[in-house]
C-alpha positions in Angstrom: 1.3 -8.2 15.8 -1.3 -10.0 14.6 -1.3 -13.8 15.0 0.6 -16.0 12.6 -0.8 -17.1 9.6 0.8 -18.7 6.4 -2.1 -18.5 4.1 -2.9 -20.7 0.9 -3.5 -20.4 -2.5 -6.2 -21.0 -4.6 -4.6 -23.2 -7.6 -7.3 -22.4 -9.8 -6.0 -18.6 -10.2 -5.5 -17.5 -13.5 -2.0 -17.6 -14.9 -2.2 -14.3 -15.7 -2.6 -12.4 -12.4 0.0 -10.3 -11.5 2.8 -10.8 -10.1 3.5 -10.7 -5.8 7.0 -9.5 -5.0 8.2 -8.9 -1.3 11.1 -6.5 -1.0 12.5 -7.4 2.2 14.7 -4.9 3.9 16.5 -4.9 7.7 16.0 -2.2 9.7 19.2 -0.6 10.3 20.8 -3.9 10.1 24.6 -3.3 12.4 22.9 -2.1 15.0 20.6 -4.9 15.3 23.1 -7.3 15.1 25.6 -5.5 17.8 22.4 -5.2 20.1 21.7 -9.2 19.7 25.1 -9.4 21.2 24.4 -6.7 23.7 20.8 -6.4 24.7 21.6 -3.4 26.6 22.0 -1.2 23.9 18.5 -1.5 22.7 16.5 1.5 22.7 20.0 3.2 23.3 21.5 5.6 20.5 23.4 3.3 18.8 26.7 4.2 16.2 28.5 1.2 14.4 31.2 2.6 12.2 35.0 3.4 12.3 37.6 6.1 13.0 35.7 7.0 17.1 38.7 5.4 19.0 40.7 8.0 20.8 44.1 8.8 18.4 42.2 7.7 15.1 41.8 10.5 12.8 39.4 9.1 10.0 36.1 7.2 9.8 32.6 6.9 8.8 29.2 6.0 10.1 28.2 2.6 8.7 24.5 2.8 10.6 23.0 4.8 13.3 20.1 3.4 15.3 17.0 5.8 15.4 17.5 7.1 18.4 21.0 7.9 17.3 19.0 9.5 14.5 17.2 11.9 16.3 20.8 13.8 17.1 21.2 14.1 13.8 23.5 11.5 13.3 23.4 9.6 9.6 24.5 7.0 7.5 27.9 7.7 5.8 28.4 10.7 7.9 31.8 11.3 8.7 32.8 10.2 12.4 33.9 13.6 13.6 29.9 14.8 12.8 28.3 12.4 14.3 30.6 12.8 17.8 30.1 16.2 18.0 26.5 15.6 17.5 26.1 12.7 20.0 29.2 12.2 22.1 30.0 8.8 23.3 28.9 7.8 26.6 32.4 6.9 27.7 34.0 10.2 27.2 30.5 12.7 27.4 29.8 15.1 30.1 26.4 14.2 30.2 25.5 10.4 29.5 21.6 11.1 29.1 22.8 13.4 26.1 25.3 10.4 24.9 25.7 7.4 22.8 27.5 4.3 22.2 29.5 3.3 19.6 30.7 0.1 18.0 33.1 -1.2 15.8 32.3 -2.5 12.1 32.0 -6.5 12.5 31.9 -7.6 8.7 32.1 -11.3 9.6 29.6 -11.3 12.6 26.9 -9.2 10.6 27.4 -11.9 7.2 26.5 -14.5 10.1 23.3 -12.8 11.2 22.5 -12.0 7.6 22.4 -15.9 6.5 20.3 -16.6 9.2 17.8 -14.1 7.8 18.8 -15.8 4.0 17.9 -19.0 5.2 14.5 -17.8 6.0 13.7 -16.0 2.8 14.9 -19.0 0.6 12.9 -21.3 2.6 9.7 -18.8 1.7 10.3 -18.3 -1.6 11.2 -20.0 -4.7 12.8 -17.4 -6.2 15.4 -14.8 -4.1 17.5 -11.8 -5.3 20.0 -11.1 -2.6 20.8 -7.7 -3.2 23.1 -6.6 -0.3 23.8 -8.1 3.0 19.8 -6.9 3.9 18.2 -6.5 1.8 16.6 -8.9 -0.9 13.9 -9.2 -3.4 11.2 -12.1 -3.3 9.2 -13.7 -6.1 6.3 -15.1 -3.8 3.8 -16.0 -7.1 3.9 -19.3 -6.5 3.4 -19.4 -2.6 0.5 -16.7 -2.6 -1.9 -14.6 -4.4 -3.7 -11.1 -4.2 -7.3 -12.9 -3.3 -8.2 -11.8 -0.4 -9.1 -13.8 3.1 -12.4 -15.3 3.3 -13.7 -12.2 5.4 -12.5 -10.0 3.5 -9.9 -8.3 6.0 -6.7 -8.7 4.1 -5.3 -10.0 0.6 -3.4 -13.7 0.8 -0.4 -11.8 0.1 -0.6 -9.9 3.1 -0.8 -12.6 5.3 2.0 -14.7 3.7 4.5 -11.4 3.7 3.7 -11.0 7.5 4.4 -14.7 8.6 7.9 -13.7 6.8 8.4 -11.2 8.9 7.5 -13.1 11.9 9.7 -15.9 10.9 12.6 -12.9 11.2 11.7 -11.4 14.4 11.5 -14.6 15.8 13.5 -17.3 14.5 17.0 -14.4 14.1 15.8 -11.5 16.2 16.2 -8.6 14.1 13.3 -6.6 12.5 12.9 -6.4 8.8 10.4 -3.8 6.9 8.4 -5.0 4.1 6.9 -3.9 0.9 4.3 -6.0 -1.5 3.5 -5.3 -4.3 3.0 -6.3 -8.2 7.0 -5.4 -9.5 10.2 -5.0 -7.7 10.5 -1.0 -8.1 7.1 -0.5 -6.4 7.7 -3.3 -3.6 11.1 -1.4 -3.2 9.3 1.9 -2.5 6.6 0.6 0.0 9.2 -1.2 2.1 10.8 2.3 2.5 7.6 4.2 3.6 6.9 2.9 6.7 10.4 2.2 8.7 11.0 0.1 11.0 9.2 -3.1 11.1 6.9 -2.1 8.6 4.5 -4.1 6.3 3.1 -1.8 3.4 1.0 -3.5 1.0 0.4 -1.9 -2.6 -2.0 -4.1 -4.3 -2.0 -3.9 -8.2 -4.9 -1.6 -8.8 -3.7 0.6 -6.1 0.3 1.3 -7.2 -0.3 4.9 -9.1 -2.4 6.2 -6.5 0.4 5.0 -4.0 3.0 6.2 -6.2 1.7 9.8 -6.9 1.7 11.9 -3.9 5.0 10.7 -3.3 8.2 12.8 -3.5 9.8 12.3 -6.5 12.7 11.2 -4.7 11.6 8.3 -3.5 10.4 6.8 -6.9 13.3 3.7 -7.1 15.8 4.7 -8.9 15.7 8.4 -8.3 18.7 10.0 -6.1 19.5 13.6 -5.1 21.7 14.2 -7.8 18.5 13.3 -10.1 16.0 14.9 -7.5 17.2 18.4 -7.8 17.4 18.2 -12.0 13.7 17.0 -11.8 12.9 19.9 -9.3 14.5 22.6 -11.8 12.1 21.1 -14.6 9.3 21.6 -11.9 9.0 18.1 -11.2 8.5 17.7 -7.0 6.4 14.2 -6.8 6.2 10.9 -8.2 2.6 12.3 -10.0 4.5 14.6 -11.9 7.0 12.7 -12.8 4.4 10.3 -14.4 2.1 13.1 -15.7 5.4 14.2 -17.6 6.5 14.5 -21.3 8.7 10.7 -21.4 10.2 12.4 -24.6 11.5 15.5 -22.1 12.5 13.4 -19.3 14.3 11.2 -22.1 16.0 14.2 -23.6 17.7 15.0 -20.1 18.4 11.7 -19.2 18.4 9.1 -22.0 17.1 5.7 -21.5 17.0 6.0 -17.7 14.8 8.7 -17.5 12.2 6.7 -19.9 13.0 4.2 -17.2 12.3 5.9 -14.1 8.9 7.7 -16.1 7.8 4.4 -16.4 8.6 3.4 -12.9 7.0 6.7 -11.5 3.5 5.4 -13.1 4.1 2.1 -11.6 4.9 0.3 -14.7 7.9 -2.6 -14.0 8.6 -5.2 -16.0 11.7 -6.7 -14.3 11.9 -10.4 -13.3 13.2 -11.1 -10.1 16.0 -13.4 -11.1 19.0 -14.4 -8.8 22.3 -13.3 -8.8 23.2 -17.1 -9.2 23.6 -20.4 -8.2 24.0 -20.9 -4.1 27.4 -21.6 -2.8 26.0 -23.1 -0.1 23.1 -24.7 1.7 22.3 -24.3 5.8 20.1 -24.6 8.1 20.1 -23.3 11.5 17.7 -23.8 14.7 18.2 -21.9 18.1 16.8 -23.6 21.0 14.3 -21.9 23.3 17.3 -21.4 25.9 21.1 -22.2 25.7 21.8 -25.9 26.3 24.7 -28.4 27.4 22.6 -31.4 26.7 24.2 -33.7 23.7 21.3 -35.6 23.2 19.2 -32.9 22.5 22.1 -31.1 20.4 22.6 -33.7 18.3 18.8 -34.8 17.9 18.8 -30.8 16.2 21.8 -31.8 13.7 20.5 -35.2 12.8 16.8 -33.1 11.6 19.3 -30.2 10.1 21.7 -32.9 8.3 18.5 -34.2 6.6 17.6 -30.9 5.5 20.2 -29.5 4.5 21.0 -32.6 2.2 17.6 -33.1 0.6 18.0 -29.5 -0.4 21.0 -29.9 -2.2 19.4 -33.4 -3.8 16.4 -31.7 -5.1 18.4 -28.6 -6.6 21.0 -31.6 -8.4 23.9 -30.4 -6.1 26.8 -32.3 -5.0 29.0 -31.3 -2.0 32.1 -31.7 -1.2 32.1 -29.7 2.3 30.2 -30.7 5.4 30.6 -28.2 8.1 28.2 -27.1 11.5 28.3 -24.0 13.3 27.7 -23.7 17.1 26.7 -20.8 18.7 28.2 -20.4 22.8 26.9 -17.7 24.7 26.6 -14.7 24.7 27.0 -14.8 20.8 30.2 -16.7 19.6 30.0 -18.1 16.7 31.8 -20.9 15.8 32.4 -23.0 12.9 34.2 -26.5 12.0 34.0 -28.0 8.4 36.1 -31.0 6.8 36.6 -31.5 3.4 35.9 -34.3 0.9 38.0 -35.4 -1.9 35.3 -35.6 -3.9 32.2 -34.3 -4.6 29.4 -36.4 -3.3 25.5 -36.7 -2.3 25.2 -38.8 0.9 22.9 -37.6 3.5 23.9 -40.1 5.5 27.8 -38.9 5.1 26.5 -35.2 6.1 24.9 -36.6 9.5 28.1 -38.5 10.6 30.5 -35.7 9.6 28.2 -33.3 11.5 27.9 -35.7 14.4 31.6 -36.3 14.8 32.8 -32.0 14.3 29.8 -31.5 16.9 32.3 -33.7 19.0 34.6 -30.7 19.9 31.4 -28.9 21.2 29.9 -31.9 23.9 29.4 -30.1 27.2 29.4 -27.1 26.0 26.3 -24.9 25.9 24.8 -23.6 22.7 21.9 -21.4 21.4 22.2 -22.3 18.0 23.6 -25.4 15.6 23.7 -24.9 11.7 24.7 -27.9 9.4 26.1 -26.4 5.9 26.9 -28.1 3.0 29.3 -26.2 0.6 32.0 -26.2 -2.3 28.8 -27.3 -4.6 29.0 -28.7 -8.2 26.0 -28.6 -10.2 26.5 -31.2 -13.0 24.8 -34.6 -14.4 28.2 -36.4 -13.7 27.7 -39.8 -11.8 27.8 -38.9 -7.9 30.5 -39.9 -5.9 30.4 -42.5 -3.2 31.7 -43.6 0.2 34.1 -45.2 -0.8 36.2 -42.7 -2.8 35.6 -40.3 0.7 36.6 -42.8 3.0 40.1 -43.7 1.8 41.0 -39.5 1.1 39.1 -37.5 3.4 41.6 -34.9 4.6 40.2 -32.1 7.1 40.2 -28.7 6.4 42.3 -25.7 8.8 39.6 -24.6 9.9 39.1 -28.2 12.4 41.8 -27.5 14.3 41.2 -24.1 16.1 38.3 -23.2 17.7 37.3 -19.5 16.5 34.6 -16.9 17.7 33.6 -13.7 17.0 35.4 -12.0 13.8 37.9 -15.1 13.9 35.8 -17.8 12.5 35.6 -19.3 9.1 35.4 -16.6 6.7 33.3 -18.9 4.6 29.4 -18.0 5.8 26.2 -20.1 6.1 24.8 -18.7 3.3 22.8 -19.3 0.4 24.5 -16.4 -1.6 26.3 -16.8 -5.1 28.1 -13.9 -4.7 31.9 -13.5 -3.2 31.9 -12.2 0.3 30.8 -7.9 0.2 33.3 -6.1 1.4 32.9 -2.5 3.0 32.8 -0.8 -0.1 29.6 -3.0 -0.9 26.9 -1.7 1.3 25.5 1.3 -0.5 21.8 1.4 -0.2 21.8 -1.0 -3.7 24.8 -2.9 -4.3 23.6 -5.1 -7.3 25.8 -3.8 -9.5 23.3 -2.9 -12.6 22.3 0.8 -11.7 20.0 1.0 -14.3 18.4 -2.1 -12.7 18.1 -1.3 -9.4 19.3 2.3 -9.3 22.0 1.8 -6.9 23.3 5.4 -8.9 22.4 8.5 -9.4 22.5 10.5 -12.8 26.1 11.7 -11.8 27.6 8.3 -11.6 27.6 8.1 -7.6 26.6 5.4 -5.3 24.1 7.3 -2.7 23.4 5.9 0.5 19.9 5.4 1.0 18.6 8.4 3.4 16.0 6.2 5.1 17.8 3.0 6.4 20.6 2.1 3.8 24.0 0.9 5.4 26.6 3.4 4.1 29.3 3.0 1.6 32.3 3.0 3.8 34.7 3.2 0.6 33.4 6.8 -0.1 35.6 8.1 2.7 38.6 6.3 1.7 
């Protein structure tokens, strides 16, 4: 990949210019996470779902790597497919002809996935977490479509890459990326080109991207949808553009005006958030696991400061301080204490941090996070020391060291929403079809064909 490069922008650009949205989506996101924890598995077939254990007699794929792919095994496949497809190494005849398979680790994949948070809402000014992978950027502010002095590339360009290097580097999973002008287009280029992609559409280039495309991958557009189109001779994105809108409105009301508009590359959607955070983190991982406490808390003294100027210049108050530690090979813990008040010390987040990294000293760790959390957004007078000092109780979580899917349920993230469950992974999971077209015309959540983590609840 080409080298690093977090470009500029020209503040004289006109107000006007169009918009630069990076849709930012993890490539096949379980299986990167379970082969973090086991570098073994990569380049292996790789199956994360349920229902493979010996005596089980339901489950569901959640994700299968590509190579898992290339037995024909799929997203929200039912378990017994995918083994008779690709048996698993332990119980297969032939290991060369095998796979392995892993369990669904909700809690451990929300911990990877905040890392990756962290990232985008340290890039952007303006996030739309989406799913557990998958979010939208609003990058207007940070970038522009000018392009680089030479002439090579477009500013926007550049900044999307050192995003994705920022990823692949700083969390070690891989994330494809589309840029373009609206959401619905930067959706469809980070789709065309999986895994570890970077497609850029630039504005005067999005019908001519759109149009030889099939007309099921215009956003929005599912197989339920698909085959309707297809029976009114509609096969690509082109014709579904070149189309009668009152026709396509007839059929399918105000969505299909909606998805003719999209089809011609016409979005008018802001990126917005889902809402306000729930918490603030920062992470750092060192270059190689360390026992050295001087150099552990060094990293949580710089976080500390970070992590409480960010909730200062959003107008946050806190009234949980909490670190997470990460022991090899991958356990993640977590330790938090409580406040009896809200409050905005930085100095109080630093000695908190300090005394729960304590329980840690001697031990090695790739990773420390400082989190903040339990945040109250209001233009009351801020608490102080003293009401902490005399009433600061510690939270259950202190007492018991926790790893793997024990830890704290509550993530480092920067999400407003509760927790997703298993039922939440569908390729979209905002929750406004019409928005994101998480649904097809019949009302059903579709997994997305090309990388989308299935919908586990469809089996239930």
């Amino acid at each position: 990949m080409a080298g690093e490069t977090l470009p500029g922008v020209d503040d004289g650009r006109a107000r006007e210019d169009p918009r630069v949205v990076l849709h930012v989506d993890m490539d096949c996101f379980y299986a990167a996470c379970e082969r973090l924890r086991e570098p073994e598995l990569r380049g292996e077939p790789l199956v994360v779902g349920m229902g493979y254990e010996s005596g089980e007699t339901f489950g569901a794929v959640a994700t299968a790597s590509y190579e898992a792919r290339e037995y024909g095994v799929e997203s929200a496949q039912p378990i017994s497919q995918a083994l008779d497809r690709l048996p698993r190494v332990e119980a297969a005849s032939n290991p060369a002809e095998a796979g392995y398979y892993r369990p669904v680790d909700i809690d451990y994949y929300e911990s990877v996935a905040a890392e990756v948070k962290e990232i985008l809402h340290d890039c952007a000014d303006v996030v739309r977490e989406v799913s557990v992978d998958e979010a939208y950027l609003d990058v207007t502010d940070r970038t522009s479509w000018q392009t680089t002095p030479d002439g090579d590339r477009t500013l926007a360009e550049g900044f999307a890459r050192h995003v994705k290097q920022r990823i692949g580097r700083e969390v070690g999973v891989t994330a494809s990326v589309g840029v373009a002008p609206n959401m619905s287009a930067a959706k469809v280029a980070s789709d065309h080109d999986k895994p570890d992609g970077l497609v850029v559409v630039e504005p005067g280039d999005v019908r001519s991207f759109l149009d030889p495309l099939s007309v099921e991958e215009v956003h929005g557009v599912g197989p339920v949808t698909a085959r309707a189109l297809d029976e009114m001779g509609v096969e690509t994105a082109g014709d579904l553009a070149a189309a009668d809108p009152e026709e396509i409105a007839s059929t399918f009301g105000a969505r299909g005006r909606e998805l003719h508009s999209r089809a011609r590359g016409v979005d008018d959607r802001e990126v917005t958030p889902a809402g306000r955070p729930k918490s603030l983190s920062r992470e750092s991982a060192f270059a190689e696991a360390t026992a050295d406490d001087e150099k552990k808390r060094e990293v949580v003294s710089a976080l500390a400061a970070d992590v409480a100027e960010r909730a200062r210049n959003r107008g946050a108050m806190y009234r949980t301080i909490g670190i997470k530690v990460i022991v090899p090979p991958y356990d993640v813990n977590t330790r938090e204490r409580s406040l009896s008040g809200p409050v905005d010390e930085p100095a109080l987040v630093e000695d908190v941090a300090f005394d729960l990294l304590s329980e840690f000293e001697d031990d090695a760790a790739r990773k420390v996070g400082v989190r903040v959390s339990n945040l109250s957004f209001t233009d009351a007078d801020q608490s102080s020391l003293d009401g902490w000092e005399s009433a600061a109780a510690e939270s259950a979580s202190d007492g018991e060291r926790s790893t793997g899917t024990e830890k704290d349920r509550t993530e480092f993230d920067d999400s407003a929403e509760s927790p997703p469950t298993l039922t939440d992974f569908d390729a979209e999971a905002d929750g406004d079809a019409n928005a994101d077209g998480g649904e097809d015309a019949d009302g059903a959540a579709e997994a997305d064909s090309r990388d989308g983590q299935a919908s586990l609840g469809r089996f239930e």
